[in-house]
C-alpha positions, 0 to 999 in steps of 0.5 A: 637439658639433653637429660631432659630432652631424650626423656621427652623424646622417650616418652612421645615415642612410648605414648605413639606406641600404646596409641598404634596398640590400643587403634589395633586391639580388634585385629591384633592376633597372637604369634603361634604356638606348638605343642608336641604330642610328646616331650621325651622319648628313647630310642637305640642307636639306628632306631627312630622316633617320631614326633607329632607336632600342633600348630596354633596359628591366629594369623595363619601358619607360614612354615613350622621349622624342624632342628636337630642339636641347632642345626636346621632339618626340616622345613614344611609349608603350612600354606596359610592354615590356622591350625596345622599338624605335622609328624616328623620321624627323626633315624638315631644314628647308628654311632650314636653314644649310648646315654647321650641326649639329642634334642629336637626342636620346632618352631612356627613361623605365621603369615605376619612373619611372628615366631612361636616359642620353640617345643623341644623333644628330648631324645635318650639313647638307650642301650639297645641290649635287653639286661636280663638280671635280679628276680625277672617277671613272666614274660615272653622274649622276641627272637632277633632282639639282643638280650643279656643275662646279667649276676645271678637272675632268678625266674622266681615261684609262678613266673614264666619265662618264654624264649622263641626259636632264633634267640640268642641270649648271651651271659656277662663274664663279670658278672659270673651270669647265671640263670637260676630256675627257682621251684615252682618257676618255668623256663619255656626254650622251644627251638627247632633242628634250624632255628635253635634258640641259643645261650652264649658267652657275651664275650667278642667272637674269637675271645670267647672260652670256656667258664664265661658264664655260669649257665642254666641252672634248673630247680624243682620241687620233685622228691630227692632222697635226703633228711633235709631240703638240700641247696644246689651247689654254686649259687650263693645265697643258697637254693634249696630244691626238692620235697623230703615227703615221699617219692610220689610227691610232686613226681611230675613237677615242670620246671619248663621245656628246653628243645633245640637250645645250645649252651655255649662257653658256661660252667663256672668252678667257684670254688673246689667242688662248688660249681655251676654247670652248662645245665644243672637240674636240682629235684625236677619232675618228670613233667620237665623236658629237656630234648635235643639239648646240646652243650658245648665248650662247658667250663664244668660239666655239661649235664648234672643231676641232684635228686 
């Protein structure tokens, strides 16, 4: 009987339930929606994001919440309205954990205190230093940015390479970090007697030496007096260089500009005789130039010439 009776009861509750919605079907409003103008985005440690939130709320918008890893942030006023925007800028920490995710969440609240679902943005930590490595496109870098040249990076045939004054590039000791300039390639480094653009060791300030990296190593398609196109030393697979025609041949061949530029701490002896140097050049012409060009700390030479 007690069986029985918690079914009937049940079922009178049910029935008064359905009855109150079906009386209420003209006036029932949806709760609210957010829809975020974005669902993921990166950002280095002490940089920021920001993240435009939509509001659809039938019975008018109470508050739209803002929470970070579930703790509460943000609160705005939507003062009624049916239809709200908000943009919200998140500060990424400066201690961040490069590669860690932070998720940001909103949520609405509508004048009939109904709640939305929650719209998450997920935020990767990026690293903030600009890997430089493998075969590289035409580009222009921007000076106060952090750039790191990683394993032997090529500046291939009709790329071009441009690197501001002020920039401050730095060269992977692992990875025995070399730039190579290949043939019909450009490397374009225009510094000033101030504002000299930089090439250095990766290594901390204090722990850096000679050898850290291997250098700048620029290759052109001038004339070089050998039977065949030789490879310049150092780089493995090998770069060959130059044009066995005539002297005449591509005697103004440009593999780029180096003014004011500074390299520090390259140079890198592989093996007896088989080194790079701080700058190595392999068959340029003579529309290449290289002016007020300093070198310092070179594990190897610090200019050397073939062809």
């Amino acid at each position: 009987m007690k069986r029985i009776f918690k079914l009937m009861s049940f079922l009178t509750v049910l029935s008064s339930i359905m009855f109150m919605q079906g009386c209420d079907d003209e006036n029932f409003k949806p709760a609210p929606a957010v829809t975020l103008d974005e669902t993921s985005g990166q950002a280095v440690p002490g940089g920021s994001v920001t993240i435009n939130a939509t509001v659809d709320a039938p019975n008018g918008g109470d508050l739209l919440l803002v929470y970070v890893a579930g703790a509460e942030v943000e609160s705005y006023d939507m003062a009624g309205a049916s239809s709200f925007d908000q943009e919200f800028t998140y500060n990424v920490p400066a201690n961040a954990v490069i590669g860690s995710t932070i998720i940001i969440s909103f949520q609405a609240i509508d004048a009939q205190n109904y709640p939305s679902a929650i719209a998450n943005y997920t935020l990767t930590v990026g690293d903030p230093v600009i890997v430089l490595q493998g075969n590289l496109a035409t580009m222009t870098l921007e000076a106060g940015l952090p750039y790191l040249i990683k394993g032997q990076t090529f500046i291939p045939d009709g790329v071009t390479v441009t690197i501001p004054a002020g920039t401050v590039i730095k060269g992977d000791k692992a990875s025995k970090a070399v730039l190579v300039v290949q043939p019909g390639g450009k490397l374009i480094a225009n510094g000033t007697s101030t504002n000299p653009v930089v090439f250095t060791s990766a290594q901390a300030v204090g722990e850096r030496d000679r050898g850290d990296w291997g250098g700048i190593v620029m290759l052109g398609n001038a004339w070089v007096n050998q039977t065949a196109l030789p490879a310049i030393e150092g780089i493995t697979p090998s770069q060959n260089y130059g044009n066995i025609t005539s002297p005449t041949t591509n005697a103004d061949q440009n593999a780029g500009t180096l003014t004011f530029v500074r390299i520090e701490y390259a140079g890198i002896e592989l093996t007896p005789n088989n080194e790079t140097n701080s700058l190595t050049m392999g068959g340029v012409g003579s529309g290449t130039t290289i002016d007020h060009v300093q070198v310092s700390f070179g594990g190897d030479d610090g200019f050397e010439w073939f062809g």
